[in-house]
KOLVEX-288324 format. One record per residue (C-alpha): x, y, z; residue number from 1. Coordinates in steps of 0.2 Angstrom, whole numbers, plus 5000, padded with zeros to 4 digits. Layout:
N
[atom [X, Y, Z], NUM],
...
This chain:
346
[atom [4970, 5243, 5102], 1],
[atom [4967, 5225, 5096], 2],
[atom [4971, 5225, 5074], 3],
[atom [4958, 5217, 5063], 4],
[atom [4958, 5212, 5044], 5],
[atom [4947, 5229, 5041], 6],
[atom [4961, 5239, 5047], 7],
[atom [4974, 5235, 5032], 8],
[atom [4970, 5239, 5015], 9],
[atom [4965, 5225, 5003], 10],
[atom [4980, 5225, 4996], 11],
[atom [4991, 5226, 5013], 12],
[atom [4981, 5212, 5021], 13],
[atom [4982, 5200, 5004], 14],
[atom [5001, 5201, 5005], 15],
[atom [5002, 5196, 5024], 16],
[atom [4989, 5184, 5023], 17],
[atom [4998, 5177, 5006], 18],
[atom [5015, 5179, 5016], 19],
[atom [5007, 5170, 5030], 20],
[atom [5001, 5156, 5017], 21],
[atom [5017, 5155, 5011], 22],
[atom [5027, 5153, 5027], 23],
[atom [5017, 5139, 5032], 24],
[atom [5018, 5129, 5017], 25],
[atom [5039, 5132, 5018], 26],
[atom [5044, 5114, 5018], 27],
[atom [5056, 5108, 5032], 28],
[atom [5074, 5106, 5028], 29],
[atom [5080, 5085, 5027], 30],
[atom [5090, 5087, 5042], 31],
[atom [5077, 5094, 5053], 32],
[atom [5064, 5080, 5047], 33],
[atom [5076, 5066, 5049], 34],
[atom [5080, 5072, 5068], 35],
[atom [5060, 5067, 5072], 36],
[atom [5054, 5049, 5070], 37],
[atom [5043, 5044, 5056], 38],
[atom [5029, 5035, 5058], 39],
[atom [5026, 5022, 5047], 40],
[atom [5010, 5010, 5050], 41],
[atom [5008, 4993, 5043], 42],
[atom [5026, 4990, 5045], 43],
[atom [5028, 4973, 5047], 44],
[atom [5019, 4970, 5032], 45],
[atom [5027, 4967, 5014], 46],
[atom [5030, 4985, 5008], 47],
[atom [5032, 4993, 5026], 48],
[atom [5048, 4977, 5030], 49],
[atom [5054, 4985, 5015], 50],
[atom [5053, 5003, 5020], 51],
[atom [5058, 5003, 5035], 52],
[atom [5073, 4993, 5031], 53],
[atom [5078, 5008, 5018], 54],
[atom [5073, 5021, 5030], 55],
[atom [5084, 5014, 5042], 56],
[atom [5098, 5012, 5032], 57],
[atom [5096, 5030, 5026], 58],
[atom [5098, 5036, 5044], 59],
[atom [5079, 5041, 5048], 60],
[atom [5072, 5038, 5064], 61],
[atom [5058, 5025, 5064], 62],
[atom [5043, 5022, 5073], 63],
[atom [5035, 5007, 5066], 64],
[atom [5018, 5004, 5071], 65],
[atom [5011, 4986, 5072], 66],
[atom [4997, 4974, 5077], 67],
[atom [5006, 4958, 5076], 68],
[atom [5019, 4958, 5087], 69],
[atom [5028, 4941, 5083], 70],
[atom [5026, 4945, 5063], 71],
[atom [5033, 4962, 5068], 72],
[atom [5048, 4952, 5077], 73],
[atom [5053, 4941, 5063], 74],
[atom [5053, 4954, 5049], 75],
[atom [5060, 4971, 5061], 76],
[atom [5067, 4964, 5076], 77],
[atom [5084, 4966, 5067], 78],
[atom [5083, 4984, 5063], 79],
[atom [5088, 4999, 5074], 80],
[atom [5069, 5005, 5076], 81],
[atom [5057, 5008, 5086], 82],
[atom [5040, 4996, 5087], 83],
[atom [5024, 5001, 5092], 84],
[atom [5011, 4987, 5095], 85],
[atom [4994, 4998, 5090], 86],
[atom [4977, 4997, 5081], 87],
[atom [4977, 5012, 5069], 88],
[atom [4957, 5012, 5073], 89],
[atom [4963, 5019, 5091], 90],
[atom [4961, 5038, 5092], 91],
[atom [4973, 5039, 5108], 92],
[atom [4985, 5024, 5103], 93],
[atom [4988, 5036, 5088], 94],
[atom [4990, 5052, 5094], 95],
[atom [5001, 5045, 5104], 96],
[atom [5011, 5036, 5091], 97],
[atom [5011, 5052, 5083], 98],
[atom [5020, 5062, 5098], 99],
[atom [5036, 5070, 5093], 100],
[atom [5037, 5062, 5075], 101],
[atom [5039, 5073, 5059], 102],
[atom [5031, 5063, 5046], 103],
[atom [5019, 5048, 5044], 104],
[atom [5019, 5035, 5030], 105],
[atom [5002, 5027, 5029], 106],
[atom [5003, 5011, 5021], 107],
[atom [4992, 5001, 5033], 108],
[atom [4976, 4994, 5025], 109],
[atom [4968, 4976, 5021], 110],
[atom [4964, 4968, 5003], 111],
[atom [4951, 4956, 5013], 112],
[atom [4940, 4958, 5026], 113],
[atom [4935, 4945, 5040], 114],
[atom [4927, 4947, 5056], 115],
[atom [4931, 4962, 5066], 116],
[atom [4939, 4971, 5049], 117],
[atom [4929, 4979, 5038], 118],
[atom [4936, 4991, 5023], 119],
[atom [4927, 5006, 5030], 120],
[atom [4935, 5005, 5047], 121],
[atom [4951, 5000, 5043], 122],
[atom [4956, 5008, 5025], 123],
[atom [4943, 5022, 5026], 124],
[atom [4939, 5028, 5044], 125],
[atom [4958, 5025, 5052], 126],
[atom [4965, 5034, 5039], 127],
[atom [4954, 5049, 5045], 128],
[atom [4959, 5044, 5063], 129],
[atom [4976, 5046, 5058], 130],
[atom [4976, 5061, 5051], 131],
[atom [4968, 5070, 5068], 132],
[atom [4980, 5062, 5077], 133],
[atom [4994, 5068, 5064], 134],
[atom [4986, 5085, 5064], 135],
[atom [4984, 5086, 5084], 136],
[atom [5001, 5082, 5086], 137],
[atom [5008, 5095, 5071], 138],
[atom [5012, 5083, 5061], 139],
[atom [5012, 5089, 5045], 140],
[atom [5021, 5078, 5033], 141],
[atom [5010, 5064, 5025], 142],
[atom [5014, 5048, 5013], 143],
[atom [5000, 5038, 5008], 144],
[atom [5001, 5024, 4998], 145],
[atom [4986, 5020, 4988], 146],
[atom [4982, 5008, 4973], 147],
[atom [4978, 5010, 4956], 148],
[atom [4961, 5010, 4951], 149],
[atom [4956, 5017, 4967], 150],
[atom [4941, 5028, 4967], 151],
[atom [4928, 5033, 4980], 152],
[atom [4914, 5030, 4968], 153],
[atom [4919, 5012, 4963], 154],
[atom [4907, 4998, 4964], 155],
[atom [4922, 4987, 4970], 156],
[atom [4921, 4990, 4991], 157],
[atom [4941, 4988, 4992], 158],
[atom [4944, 5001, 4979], 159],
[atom [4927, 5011, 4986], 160],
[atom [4934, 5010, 5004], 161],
[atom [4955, 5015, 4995], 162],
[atom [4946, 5029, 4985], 163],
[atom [4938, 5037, 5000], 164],
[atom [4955, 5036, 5012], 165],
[atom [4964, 5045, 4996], 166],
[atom [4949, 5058, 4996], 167],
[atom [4953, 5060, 5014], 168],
[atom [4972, 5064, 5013], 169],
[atom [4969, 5075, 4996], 170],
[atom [4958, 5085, 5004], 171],
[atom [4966, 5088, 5020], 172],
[atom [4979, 5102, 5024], 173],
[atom [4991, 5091, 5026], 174],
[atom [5009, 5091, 5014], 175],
[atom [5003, 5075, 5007], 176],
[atom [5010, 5065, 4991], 177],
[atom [5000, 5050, 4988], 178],
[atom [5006, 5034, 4977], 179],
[atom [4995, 5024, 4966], 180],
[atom [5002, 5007, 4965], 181],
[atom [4997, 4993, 4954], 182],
[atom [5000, 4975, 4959], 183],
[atom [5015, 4972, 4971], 184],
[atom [5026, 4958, 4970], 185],
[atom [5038, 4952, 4983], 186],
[atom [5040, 4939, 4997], 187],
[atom [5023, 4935, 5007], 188],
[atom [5014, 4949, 4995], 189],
[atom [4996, 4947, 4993], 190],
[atom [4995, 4943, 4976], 191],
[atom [5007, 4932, 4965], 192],
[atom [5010, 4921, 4983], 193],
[atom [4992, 4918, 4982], 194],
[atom [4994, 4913, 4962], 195],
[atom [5009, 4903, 4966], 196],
[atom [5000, 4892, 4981], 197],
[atom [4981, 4890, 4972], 198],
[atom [4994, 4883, 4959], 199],
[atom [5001, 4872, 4972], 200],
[atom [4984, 4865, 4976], 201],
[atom [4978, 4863, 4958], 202],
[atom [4987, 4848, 4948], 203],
[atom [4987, 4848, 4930], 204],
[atom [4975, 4861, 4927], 205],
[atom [4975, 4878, 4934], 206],
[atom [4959, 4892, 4929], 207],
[atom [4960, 4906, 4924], 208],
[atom [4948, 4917, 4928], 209],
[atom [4940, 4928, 4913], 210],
[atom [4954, 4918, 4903], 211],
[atom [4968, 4927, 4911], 212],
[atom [4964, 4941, 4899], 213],
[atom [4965, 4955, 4911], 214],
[atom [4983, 4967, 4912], 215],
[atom [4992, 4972, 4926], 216],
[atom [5007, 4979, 4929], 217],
[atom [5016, 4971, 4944], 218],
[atom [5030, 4983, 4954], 219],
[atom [5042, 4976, 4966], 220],
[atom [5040, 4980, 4982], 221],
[atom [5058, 4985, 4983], 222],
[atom [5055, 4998, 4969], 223],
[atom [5039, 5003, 4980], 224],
[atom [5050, 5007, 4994], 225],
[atom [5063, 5014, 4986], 226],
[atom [5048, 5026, 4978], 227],
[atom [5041, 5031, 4996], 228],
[atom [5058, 5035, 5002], 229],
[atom [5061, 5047, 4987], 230],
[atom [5046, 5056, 4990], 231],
[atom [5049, 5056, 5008], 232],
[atom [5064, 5067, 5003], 233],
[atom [5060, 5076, 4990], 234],
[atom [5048, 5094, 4995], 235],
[atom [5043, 5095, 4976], 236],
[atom [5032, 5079, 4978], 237],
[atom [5021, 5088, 4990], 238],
[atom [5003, 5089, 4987], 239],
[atom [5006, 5077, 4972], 240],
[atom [5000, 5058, 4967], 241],
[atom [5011, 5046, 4956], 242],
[atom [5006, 5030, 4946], 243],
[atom [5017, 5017, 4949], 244],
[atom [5020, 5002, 4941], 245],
[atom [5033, 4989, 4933], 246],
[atom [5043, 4991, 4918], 247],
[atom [5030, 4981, 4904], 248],
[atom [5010, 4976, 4907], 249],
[atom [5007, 4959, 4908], 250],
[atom [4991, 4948, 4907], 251],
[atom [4986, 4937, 4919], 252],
[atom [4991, 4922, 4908], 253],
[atom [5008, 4930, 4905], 254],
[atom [5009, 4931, 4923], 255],
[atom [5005, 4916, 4928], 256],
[atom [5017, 4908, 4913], 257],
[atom [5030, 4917, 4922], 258],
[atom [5026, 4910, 4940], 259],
[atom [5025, 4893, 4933], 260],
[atom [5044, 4894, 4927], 261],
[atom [5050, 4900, 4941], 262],
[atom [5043, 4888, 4953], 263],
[atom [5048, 4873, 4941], 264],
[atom [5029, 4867, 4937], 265],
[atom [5021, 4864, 4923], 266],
[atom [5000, 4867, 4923], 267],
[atom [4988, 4867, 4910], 268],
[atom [4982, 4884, 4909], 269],
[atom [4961, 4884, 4906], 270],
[atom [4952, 4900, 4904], 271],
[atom [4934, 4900, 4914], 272],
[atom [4921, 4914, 4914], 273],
[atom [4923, 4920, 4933], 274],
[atom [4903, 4915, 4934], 275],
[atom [4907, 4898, 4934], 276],
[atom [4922, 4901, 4949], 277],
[atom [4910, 4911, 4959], 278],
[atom [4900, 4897, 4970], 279],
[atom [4916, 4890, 4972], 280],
[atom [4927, 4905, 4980], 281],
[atom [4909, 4910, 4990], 282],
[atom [4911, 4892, 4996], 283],
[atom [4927, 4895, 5001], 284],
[atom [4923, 4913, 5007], 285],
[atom [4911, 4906, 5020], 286],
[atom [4921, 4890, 5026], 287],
[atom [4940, 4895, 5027], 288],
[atom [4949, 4906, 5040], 289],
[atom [4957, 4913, 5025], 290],
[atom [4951, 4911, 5007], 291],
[atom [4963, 4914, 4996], 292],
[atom [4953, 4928, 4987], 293],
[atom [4934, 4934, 4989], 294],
[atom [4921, 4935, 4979], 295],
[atom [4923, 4954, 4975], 296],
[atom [4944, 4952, 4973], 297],
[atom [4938, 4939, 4959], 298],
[atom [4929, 4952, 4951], 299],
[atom [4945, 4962, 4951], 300],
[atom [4955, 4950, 4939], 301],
[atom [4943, 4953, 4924], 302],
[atom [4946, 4971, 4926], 303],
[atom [4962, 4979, 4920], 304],
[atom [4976, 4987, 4931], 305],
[atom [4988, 4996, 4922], 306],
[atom [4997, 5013, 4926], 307],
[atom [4994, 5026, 4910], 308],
[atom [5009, 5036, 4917], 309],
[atom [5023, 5026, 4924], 310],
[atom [5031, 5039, 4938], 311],
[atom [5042, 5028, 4945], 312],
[atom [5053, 5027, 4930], 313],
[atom [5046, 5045, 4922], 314],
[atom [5045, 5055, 4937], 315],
[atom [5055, 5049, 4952], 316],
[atom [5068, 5040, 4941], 317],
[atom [5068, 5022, 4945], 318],
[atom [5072, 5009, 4934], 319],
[atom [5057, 4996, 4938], 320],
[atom [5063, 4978, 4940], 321],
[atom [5054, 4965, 4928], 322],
[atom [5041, 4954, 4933], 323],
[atom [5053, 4937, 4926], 324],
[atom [5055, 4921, 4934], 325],
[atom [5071, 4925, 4940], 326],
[atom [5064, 4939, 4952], 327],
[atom [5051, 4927, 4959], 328],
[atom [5063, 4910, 4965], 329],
[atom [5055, 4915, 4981], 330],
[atom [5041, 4905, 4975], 331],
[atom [5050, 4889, 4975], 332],
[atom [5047, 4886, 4993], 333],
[atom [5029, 4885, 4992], 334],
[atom [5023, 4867, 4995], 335],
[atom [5007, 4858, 4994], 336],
[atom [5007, 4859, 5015], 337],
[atom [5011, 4876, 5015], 338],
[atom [4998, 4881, 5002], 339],
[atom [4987, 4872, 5014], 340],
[atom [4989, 4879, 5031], 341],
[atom [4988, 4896, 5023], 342],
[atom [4970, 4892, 5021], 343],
[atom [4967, 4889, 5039], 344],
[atom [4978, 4903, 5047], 345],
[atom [4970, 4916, 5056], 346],
């Protein structure tokens, strides 16, 4: 005779469905994670180089998945990995990618959008392609990495499109942890490169736009990494979403005063009302390959980006390392010709 739920007694058929709960939510032991690969997307760029250099070193298996596959052979080819060439917007590339792995870092995503990539396919819309394929492939094990200020009600379209992908993996039945970031800082990042070669490009005088007024809290990328890792290991993080940040918040003149030191220049720093910067960064917008920064980005720098709790050092016990101008001597080789061509790379 075939059982159903009416032939327990309420209190029988709450404990076994609570066991049942229970069981499935148990996490996996280290050793039985670290047999499988994970998968990590976006990792040959700047905080997936990192991961899946620590990752490797640590002993994991890794599946790194990448769209560029000559970027991808310059900053992995060295490591004891496997790559993947893949477009996260593909349903059947990533359940594929997803075949006999045992956890999936998320850190794919784009800051600005040209032709072809828009925020709602690739931060928003992969990210629920991923987790069917995760899903469909029992996959249970998630790390996204998010960014602070991210919101899916925000009337910023990058934070909008973030905000919605962290709804997504929130809400999902997955064993997620998700990390909130502030600015990342680090060779080729997206942010204080972009500082450094606009500086490059603009002799005596460099804007600043809203008057530099605006604090962030910039985290290395190699604390980031270290951060993933740790939460990657550690069961208790499950279903749980960390701040993360650097050790002091800075303004955006403060920043850029540091910049300056460590790439030996001297500039006048002029605040400007980011009305009067718009036309010009639309101009750009409409004419480069790849502007610098967009119209909406610029809107970003009057707005503040600070952590209110700092989990990297209060929760997951890393010490952050400071945004000085020791940290960014990477900087130094940015020239005027290099600032240039990154204008018109594709």
């Amino acid at each position: 005779m075939t059982e159903s739920a009416s032939d327990y007694s309420a209190p029988a058929f709450e404990e076994l469905t609570s066991s049942a709960v229970a069981v499935a939510e148990q996490p996996q032991p280290l050793e039985s994670l670290r047999s499988k690969p994970v998968v990590v997307t976006g990792a040959a760029g700047l905080v997936g180089t990192h991961l899946c250099s620590q990752l490797a070193e640590g002993g994991w298996k890794v599946r790194a998945i990448v769209r560029n596959t000559s970027k991808a052979a310059q900053r992995l080819g060295h490591l004891r990995i496997e790559i993947r060439v893949g477009d996260i917007r593909d349903a059947d590339a990533m359940r594929a990618a997803m075949t006999g792995a045992g956890a999936l870092v998320h850190l794919a995503a784009i800051a600005i959008e040209r032709p072809g990539e828009r925020y709602n396919q690739v931060n928003t819309d992969a990210t629920r392609v991923l987790l069917a394929a995760a899903r469909a492939e029992a996959v249970d094990r998630l790390v996204y990495m998010s960014q602070n200020g991210a919101d899916s009600g925000s009337p910023h379209s990058f934070l909008r499109s973030k905000g919605l992908a962290q709804d997504i993996v929130q809400h999902s039945d997955m064993r997620w942890t998700v990390l909130r970031p502030s600015v990342i800082f680090g060779p080729e990042d997206e942010f204080v490169n972009v500082l450094a070669r606009l500086i490059r490009l603009s002799p005596v005088v460099f804007p600043l736009p809203g008057g530099g007024s605006a604090r962030f809290q910039p985290v290395a990328v190699g604390d980031v990494a270290r951060a993933l890792v740790k939460v990657l290991e550690d069961p208790s993080t499950v279903r749980q979403t960390y701040g993360i940040g650097g050790s002091t918040p800075l303004t955006l003149r403060q920043m850029t005063e540091r910049i300056l030191i460590a790439m030996h220049a001297s500039r006048i720093l002029v605040g400007v009302p980011v009305g009067a910067i718009r036309p010009l960064v639309a101009a750009s917008q409409r004419l480069l390959p790849s502007p610098p920064v967009t119209t909406g980005l610029l809107d970003l720098l009057e707005q503040d980006n600070v952590i209110e709790r700092n989990d990297l050092h209060d929760t997951l016990g890393i010490s952050p390392t400071p945004f000085a101008p020791e940290e960014l001597l990477y900087l130094r080789k940015i020239s005027v010709s290099s600032a240039v061509s990154s204008l018109f790379k594709r």
